[in-house]
LODO-746161 format. One record per residue: x, y, z of N, C-alpha, C in turn; residue in three letters. Coordinates in steps of 0.001 Angstrom, whole numbers, plus 500000, padded with zeros to 6 digits. Layout:
REM residues N
XYZXYZXYZALA;...
REM end
This chain:
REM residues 448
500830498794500000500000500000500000500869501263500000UNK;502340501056500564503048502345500778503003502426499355UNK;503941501626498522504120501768496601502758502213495905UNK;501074501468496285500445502180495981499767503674495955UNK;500327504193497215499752505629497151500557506612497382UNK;502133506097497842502806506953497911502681508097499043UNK;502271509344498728502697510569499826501100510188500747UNK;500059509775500049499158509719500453499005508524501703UNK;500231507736501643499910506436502740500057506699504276UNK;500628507303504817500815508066506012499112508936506333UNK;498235509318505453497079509764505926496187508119505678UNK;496082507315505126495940505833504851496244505317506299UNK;497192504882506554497825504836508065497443505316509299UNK;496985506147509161496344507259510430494676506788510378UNK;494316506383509110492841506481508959492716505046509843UNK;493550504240510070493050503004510584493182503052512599UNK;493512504186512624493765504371514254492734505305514843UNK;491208505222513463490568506220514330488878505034513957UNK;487798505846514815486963504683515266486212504562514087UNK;485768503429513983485177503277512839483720504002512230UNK;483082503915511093481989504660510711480798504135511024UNK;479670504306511451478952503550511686477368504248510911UNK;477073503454510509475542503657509364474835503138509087UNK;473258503343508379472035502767508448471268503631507083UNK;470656502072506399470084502884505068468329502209505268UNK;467558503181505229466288503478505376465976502529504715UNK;464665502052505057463700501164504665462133501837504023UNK;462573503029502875461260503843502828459731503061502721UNK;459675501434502583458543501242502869457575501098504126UNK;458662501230505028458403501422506573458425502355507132UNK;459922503408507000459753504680507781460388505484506832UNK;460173507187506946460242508246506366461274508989507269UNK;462412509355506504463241510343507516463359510949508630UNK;461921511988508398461463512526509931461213511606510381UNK;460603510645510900460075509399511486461766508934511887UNK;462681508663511507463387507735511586464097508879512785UNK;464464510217512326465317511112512878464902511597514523UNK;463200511306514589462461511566515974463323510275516880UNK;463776509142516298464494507933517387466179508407517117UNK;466300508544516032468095508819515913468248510725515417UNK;468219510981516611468237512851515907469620512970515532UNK;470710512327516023472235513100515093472300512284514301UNK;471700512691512685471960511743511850472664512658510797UNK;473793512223510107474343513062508695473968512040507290UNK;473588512628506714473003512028505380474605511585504617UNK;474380510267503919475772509793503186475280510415501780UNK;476419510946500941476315511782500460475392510939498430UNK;476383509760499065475764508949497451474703507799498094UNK;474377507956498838472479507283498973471820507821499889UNK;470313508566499515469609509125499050468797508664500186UNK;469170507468500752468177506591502094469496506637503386UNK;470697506932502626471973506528503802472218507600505185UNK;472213506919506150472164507984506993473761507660508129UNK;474537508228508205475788508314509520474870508442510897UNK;475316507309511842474572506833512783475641506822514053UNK;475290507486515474476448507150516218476755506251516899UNK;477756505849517041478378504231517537476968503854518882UNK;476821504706519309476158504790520952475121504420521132UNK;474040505025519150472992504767519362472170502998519635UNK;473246502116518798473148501062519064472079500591518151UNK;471985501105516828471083500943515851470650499617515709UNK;471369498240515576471274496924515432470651496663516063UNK;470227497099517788469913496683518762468242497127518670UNK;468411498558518172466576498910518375465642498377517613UNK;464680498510518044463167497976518060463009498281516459UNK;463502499047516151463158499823514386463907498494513478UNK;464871498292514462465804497588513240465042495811513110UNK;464257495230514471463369494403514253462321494525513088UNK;461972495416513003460745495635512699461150496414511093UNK;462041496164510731462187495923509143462597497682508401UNK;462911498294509939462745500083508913464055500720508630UNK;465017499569508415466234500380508101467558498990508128UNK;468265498780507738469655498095507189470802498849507723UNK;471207498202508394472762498645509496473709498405507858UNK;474119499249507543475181498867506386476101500548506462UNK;477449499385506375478575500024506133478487501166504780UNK;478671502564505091478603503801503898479482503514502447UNK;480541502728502546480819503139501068479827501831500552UNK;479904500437501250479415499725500188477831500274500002UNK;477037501339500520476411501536500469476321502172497884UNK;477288502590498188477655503122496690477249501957495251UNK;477166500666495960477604499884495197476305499546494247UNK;475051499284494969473743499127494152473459500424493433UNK;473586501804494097473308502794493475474134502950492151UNK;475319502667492009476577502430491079475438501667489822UNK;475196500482490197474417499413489129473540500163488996UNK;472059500508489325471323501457489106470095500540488363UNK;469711499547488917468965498390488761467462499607488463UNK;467013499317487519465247499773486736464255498540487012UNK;463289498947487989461948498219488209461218497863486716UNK;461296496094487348460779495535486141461890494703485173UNK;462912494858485475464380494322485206464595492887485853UNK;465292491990485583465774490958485520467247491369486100UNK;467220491309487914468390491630488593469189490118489121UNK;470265489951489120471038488543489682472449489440491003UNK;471968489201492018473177489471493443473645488405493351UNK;474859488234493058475645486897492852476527486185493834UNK;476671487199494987477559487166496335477136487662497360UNK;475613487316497981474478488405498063474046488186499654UNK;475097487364500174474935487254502113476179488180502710UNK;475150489115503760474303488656504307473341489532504158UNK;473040490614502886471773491053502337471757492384502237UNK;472793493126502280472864494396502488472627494893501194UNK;473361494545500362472946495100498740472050494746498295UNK;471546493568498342470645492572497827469274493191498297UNK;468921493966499623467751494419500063468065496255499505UNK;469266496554499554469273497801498800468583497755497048UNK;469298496728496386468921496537494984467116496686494982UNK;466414495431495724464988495624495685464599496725496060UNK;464892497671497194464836498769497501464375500008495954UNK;465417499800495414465896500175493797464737499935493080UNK;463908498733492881463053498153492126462136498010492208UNK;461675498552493670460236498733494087459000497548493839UNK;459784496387494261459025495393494061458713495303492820UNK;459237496108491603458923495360490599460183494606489310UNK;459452493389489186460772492912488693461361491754489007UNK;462443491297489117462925490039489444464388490272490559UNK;464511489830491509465160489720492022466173488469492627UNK;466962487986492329467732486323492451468845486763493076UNK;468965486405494177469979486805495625470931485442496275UNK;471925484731495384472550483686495358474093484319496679UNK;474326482613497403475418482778498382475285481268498202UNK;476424481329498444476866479745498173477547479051499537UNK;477028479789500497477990478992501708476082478775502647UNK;475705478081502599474709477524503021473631478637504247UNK;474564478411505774474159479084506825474189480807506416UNK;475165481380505682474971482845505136473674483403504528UNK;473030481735503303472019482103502563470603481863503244UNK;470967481349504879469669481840505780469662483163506374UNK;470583483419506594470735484916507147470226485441505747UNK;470545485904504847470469486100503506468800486732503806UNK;468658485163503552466987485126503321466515486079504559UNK;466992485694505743465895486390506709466196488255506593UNK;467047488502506522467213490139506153465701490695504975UNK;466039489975503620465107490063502539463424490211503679UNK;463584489057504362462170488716505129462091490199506310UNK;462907490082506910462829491086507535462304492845507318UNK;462782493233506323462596494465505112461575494147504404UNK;460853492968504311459856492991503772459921493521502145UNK;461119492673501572461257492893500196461261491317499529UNK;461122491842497984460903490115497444462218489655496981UNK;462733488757496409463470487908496384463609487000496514UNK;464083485929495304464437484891494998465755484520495750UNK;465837483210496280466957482783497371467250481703496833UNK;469100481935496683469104480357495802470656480027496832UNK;470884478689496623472520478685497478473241477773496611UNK;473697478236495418474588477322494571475844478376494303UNK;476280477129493424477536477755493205477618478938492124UNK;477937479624490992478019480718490444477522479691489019UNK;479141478674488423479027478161487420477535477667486971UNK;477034476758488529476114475903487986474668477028487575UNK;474375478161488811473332478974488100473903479408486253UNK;475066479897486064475533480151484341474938478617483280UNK;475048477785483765474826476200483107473182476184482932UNK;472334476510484101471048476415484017470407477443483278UNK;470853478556483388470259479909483250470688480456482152UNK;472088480545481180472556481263480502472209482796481077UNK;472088483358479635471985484808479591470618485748479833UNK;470563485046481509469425485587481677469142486595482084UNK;469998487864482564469877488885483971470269490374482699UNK;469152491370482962469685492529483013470622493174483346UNK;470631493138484525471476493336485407472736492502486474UNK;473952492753487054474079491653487938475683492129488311UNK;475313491944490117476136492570490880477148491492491126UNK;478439491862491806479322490838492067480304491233493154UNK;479538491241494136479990491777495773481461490662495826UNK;482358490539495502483350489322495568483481489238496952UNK;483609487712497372484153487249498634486252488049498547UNK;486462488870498993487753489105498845488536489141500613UNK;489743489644500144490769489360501546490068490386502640UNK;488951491262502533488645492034503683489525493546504083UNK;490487493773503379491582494884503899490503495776504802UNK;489247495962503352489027497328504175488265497010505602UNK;487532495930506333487118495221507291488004495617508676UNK;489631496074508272490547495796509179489926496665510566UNK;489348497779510698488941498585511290487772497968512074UNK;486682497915511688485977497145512017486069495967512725UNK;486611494985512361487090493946512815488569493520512751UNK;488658493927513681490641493691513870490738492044513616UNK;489752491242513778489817489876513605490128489283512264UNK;490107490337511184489865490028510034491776490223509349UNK;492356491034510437493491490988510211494755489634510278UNK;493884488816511025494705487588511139494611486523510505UNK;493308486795509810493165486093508419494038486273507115UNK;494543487815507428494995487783506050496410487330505780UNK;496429487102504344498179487018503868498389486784502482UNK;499452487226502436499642487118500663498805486208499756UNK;499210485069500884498529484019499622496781484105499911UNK;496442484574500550494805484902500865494371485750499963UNK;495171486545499335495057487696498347494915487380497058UNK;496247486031496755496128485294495635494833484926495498UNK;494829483870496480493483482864496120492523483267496089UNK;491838484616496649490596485371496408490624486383494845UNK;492092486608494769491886487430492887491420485888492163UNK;491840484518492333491756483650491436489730483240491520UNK;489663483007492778488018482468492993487170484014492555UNK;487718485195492360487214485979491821487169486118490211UNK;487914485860489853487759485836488042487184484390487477UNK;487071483532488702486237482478487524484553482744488386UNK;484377484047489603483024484274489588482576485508488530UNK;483886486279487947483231486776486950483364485999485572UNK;484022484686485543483389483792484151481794483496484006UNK;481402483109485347480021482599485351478965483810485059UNK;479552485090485795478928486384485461478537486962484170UNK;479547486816483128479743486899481920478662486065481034UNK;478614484623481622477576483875480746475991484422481274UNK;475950484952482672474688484767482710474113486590482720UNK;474919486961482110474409488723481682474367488709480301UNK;472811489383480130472104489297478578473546490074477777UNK;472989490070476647473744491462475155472918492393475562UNK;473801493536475907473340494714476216473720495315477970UNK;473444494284478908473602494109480182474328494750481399UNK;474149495155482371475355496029483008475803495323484583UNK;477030495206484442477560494447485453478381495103486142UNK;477923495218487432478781495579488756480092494968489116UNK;481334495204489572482034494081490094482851495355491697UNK;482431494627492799483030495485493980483880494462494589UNK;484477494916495353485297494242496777485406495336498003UNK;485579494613498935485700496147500173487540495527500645UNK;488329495340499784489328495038499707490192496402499431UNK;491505496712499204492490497429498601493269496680497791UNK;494445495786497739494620495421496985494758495806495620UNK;495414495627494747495661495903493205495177494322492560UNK;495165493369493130495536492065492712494422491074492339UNK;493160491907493526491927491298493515490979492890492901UNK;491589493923492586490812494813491708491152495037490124UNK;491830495969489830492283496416488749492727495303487947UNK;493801494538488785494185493384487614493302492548487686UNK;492150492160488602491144491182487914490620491178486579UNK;489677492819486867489310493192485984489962493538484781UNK;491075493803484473492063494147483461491894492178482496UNK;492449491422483663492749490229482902491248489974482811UNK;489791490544483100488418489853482984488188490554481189UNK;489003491870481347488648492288480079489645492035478875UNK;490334491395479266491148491213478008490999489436477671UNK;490391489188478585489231487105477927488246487606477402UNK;487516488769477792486695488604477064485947490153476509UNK;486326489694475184486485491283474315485098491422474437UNK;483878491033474413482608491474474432482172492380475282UNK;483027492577476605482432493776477679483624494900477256UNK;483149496011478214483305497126478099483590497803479596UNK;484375498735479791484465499350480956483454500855480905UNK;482437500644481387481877501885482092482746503379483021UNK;482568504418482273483348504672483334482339505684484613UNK;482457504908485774481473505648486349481611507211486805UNK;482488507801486577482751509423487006481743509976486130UNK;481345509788484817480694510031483558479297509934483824UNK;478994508860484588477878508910484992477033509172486758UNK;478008509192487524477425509187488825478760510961489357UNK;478360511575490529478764512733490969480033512443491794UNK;480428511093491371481226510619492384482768511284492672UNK;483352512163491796484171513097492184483856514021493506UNK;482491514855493457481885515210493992481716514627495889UNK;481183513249495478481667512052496642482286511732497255UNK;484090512330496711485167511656497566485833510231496917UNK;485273509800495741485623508980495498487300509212494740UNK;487963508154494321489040508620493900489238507608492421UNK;489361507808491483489296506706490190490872505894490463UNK;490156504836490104491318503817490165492196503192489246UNK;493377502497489789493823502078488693494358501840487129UNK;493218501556486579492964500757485472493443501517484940UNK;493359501063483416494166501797482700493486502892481845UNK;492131503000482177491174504249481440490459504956483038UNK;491228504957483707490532505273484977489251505315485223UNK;488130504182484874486717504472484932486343503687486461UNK;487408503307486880487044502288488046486991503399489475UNK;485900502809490391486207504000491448486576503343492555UNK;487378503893493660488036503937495141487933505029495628UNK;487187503968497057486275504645498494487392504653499500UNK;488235505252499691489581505570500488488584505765502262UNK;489010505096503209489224505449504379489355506959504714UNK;490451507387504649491294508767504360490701509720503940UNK;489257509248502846489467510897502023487846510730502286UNK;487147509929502667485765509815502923485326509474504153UNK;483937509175504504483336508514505581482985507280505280UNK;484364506389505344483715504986504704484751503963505600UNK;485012502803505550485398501944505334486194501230504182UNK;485939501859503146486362501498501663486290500558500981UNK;486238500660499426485672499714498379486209500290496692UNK;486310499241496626486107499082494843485435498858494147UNK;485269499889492810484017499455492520483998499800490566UNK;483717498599489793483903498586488019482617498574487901UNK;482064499124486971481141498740486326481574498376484724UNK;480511497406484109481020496850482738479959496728481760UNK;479964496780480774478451496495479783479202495571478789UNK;478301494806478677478195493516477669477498493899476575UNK;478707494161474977478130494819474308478008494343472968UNK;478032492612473122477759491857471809477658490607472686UNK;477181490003472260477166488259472057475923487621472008UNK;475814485974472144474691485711471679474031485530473146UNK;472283485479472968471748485599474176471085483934474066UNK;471731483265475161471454481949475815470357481698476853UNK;469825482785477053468652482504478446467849481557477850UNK;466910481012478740465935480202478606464759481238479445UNK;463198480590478984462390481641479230461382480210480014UNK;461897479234479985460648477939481209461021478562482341UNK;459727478995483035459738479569484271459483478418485041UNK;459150479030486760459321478296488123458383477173488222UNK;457003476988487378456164476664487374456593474731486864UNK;457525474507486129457972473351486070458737472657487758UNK;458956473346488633459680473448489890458891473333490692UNK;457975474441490664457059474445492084455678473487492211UNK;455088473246493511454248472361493010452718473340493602UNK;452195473184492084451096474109491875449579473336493472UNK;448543474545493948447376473698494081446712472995493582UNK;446212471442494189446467470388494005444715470024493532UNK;444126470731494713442431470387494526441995471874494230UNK;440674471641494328439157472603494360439679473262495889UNK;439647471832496778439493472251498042440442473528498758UNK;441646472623497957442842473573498700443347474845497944UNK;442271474870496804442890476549496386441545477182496862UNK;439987476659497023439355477503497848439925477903499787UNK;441199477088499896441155477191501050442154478581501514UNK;442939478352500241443957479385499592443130480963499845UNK;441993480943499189440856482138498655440705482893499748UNK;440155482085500963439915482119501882440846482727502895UNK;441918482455503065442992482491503591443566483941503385UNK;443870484223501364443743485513500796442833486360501513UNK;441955486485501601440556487008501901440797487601503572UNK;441043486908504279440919486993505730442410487631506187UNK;443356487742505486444500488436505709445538489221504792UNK;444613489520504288444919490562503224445901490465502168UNK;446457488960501188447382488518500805446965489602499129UNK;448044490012499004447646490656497608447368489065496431UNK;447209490163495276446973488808493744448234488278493771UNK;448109487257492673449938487336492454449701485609491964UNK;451187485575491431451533484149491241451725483061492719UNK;450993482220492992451234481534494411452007480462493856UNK;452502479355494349452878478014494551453540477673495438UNK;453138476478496086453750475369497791454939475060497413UNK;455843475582497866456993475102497656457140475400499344UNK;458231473639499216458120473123501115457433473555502185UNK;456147473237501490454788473143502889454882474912502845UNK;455320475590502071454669477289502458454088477668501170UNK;453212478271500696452371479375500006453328480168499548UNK;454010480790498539454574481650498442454450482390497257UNK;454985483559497144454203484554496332455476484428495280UNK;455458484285493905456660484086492682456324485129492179UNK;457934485591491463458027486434490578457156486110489729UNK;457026487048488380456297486146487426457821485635486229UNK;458669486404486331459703485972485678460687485348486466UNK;460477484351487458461384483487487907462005482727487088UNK;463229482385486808464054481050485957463366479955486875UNK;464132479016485668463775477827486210464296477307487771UNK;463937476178488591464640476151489692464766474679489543UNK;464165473936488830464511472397489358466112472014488981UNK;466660470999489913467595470792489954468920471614491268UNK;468376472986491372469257473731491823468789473741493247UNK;470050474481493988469184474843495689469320475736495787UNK;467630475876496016466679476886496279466709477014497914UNK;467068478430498688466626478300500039464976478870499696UNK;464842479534499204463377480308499044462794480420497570UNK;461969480176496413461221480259495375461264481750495670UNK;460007482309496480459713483675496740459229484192497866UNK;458133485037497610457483485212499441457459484633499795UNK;457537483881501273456577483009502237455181483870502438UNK;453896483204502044452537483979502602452195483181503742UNK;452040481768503979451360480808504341452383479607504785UNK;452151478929506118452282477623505982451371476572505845UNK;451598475587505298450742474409505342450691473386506218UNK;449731473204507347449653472357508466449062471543508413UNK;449411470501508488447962469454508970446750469461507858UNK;446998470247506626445576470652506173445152471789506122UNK;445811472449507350445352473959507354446461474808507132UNK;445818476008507057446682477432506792447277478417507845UNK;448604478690508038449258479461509061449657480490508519UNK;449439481991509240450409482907508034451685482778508702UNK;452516483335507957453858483252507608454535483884508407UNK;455461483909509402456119485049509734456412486349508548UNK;456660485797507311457331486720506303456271487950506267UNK;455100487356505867454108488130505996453700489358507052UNK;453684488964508002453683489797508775454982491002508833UNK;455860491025507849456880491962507562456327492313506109UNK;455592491870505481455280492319504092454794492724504108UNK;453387493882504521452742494598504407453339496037504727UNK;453164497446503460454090498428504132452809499107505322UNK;452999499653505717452387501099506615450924501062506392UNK;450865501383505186449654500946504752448346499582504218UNK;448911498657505972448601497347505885446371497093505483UNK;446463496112505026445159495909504779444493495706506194UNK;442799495817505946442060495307507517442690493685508203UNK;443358493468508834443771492596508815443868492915510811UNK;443540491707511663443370492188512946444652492307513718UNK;445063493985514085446365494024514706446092494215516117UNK;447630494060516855447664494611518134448420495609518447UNK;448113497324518007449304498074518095449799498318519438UNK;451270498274519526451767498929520812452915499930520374UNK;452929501044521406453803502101521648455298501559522053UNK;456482501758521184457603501642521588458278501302523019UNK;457666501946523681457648502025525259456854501004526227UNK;456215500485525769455330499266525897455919498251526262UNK;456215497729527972457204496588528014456813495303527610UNK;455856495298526892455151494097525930456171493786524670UNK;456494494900524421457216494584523277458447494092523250UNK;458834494592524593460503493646524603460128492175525506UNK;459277492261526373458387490889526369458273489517525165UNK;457406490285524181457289489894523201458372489331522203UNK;459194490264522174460646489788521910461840489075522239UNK;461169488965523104462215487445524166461341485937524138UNK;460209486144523438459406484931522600458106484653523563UNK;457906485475525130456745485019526087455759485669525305UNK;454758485220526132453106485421525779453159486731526374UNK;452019487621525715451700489043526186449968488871526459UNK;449501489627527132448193489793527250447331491425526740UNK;445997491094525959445722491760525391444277491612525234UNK;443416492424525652441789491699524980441628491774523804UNK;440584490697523186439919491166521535439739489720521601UNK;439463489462520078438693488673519023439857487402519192UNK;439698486231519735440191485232519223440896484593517833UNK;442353484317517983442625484193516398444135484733516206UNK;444436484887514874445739485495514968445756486853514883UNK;446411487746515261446944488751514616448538489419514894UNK;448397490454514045449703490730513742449999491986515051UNK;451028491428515877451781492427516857452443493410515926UNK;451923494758516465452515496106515558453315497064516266UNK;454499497659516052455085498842516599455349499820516117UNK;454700500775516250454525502192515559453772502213513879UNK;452699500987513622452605500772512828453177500033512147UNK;454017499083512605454770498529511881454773497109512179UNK;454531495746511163454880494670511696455654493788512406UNK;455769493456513732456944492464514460456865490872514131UNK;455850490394514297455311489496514105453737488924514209UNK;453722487628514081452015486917514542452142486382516076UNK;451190486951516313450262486173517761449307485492517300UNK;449011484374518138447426483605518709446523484357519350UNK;445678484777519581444885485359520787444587484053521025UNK;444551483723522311443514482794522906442864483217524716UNK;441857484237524471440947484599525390441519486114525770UNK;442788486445526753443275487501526733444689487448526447UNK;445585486368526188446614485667525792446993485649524775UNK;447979486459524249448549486359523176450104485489522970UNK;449789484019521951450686482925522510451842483712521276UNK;452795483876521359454261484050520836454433483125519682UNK;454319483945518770454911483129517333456060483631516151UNK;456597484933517587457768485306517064459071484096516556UNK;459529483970515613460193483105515077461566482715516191UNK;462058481353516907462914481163518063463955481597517398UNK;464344481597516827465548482009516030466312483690515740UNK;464966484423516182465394485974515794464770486282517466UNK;464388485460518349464641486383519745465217486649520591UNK;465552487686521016466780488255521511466592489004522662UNK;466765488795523643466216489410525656467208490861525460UNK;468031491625524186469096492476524707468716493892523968UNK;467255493192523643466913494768522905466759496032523518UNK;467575496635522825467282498442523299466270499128523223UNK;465865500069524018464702500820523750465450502511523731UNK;466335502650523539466864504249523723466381505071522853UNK;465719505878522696465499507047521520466664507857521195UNK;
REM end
């Protein structure tokens, strides 16, 4: 790093002895600025997203009740740059190719406004549950798959508009953050992540249409796993193109600094010269070849309703809890809501098809935890239990016990500030806990 920056490494150096940045990007289908700023009042807006807000170490953002309840994404400021960089159009055919544990991947849908396709692949199993539950959490859609890169390129060809490529890399810029990440590293850690990085942009390459625009980041420094990836990605394969993003985004303006390469279109999020953590970041367009997608959707995969009985039971179910229209199919005992342009899935692993609406019990119908995060603000008649932030029900509630409450026997949805936490039972004044065991946590904050 000294050879890379020269006079500049001594302010590089200094940047790692001071505390780290800490930030949070809005969830506008849940909360609205003012709304968000009445719980976190010292907030500084990040300058390249538009939802990004600088958060102080103290407030303990991860911890509050907001961040349950789906209205905002703890994410580090520069990679915050990286979906806005791609610039994904609702109604598009998007592929997150390195997409745990969901930070871009719920930014991208963010981007797309539910409309469109979204396919959010991690290939290390336990990541692509976390994965999934973030998506669930934010109450955004997305397709959840956990394979490897090649084999989605083999099934899928040239199917994606769009498609990001968060690389698993050595972490440099992490060092701050997690001093732990420093003892991981070493030369040859550097190697072997530039190498598992250029054959995830081989698979990238096959599965982005003619025409297509492809992201490629790391929150690395390095020369080895940036510039020369991409240098040797573009000289295999003459069909892409380097974007140069200064041309198109304010990012001079930003702090960013152009990198490398040899047409300087690549950008670097310096520690030093921004409020970040830092990142790299190419964009590329695919500007000939032939288009290989296949157009058999999910519907060969999923397994459709079976009777009369059980799609009137479906109707019903719709009806009584406000499930919008949409494409349904049971995939593993849940109801779930499909793109309409899903690829195919048989053969591959799938953690999720699409929404969860419903489980299937015994015969009968359960709603979904997911659900109860899918509705924005403006939820249908559907029977809630609102409580006030302050309400020791709610951190009750959140440690998985029963709360008490009068009304109507049945389920409904526990609300905070309007906002979904989860499903209860009523049974008489008893509301039985069907917060999911897995996301409850006795250490939640209540600080404004």
């Amino acid at each position: 790093m000294q050879a890379f920056l020269g006079d500049e490494y001594a302010a590089f150096e200094t940047a790692f002895q001071q505390p780290r940045v800490n930030s949070l990007r809005l969830n506008l289908q849940k909360l609205e600025p003012p709304e968000l700023m009445q719980h976190f009042p010292n907030l500084d807006p990040v300058p390249w997203c538009e939802t990004g807000f600088y958060v102080p170490f103290e407030a303990r953002a991860g911890s509050h009740v907001l961040h349950a309840l789906g209205a905002y994404y703890v994410q580090e400021a520069s990679a915050m740059a990286v979906a806005q960089i791609l610039e994904p159009v609702p109604g598009e055919r998007v592929l997150d190719l390195c997409a745990a544990p969901g930070g871009k991947s719920t930014h991208l849908a963010s981007l797309m406004h539910g409309q469109g396709l979204l396919v959010s692949n991690e290939i290390v199993p336990s990541r692509a549950r976390i994965l999934a539950e973030n998506l669930e959490r934010l109450g955004l859609p997305g397709v959840i798959m956990n394979e490897d890169p090649a084999r989605l390129a083999t099934a899928w060809g040239s199917y994606f508009d769009r498609i990001l490529i968060d690389a698993p890399c050595s972490g440099e810029g992490m060092f701050r953050k997690n001093p732990d990440a420093m003892l991981e590293w070493s030369e040859a850690s550097v190697l072997t992540c530039a190498n598992r990085q250029t054959e995830i942009l081989k698979s990238a390459a096959q599965l982005l249409k003619p025409g297509g625009t492809m992201v490629y980041s790391t929150c690395t420094f390095s020369s080895e796993e940036n510039e020369n990836v991409i240098e040797r990605f573009l000289e295999d394969y003459k069909e892409f193109e380097l974007i140069d993003i200064f041309d198109e985004q304010n990012a001079t303006d930003w702090g960013f600094d152009r990198g490398r390469d040899r047409d300087g279109f690549t950008a670097r999020l310096w520690a030093h010269k921004l409020r970040g953590e830092g990142h790299f970041i190419a964009k590329l367009r695919k500007i000939s070849g032939e288009d290989t997608s296949t157009e058999l959707g999910f519907e060969a995969f999923a397994q459709p309703f079976k009777a009369k009985l059980e799609r009137k039971s479906w109707l019903e179910f719709q009806k009584d809890y406000g499930v919008p229209n949409g494409n349904f199919a049971v995939f593993r005992g849940e109801v779930q809501l499909i793109a309409q342009q899903t690829p195919p899935l048989e053969t591959l692993k799938v953690v999720r098809a699409g929404v969860p609406m419903a489980e299937v019990k015994l015969g009968r119908l359960e709603p979904h935890h997911a659900l109860s995060h899918w509705f924005p603000r403006d939820m249908p008649d559907v029977p809630v239990l609102d409580l006030e932030l302050d309400d020791p029900r709610v951190q009750t509630f959140l440690r998985g016990e029963t709360i008490h409450a009068e009304g109507a026997a049945g389920w409904v949805i526990v609300r905070v500030l309007g906002l979904g936490l989860a499903w209860g039972k009523r049974v008489g004044s008893t509301i039985k806990n069907h917060y999911p065991k897995h996301l409850r946590d006795s250490r939640i904050n209540f600080e404004d």
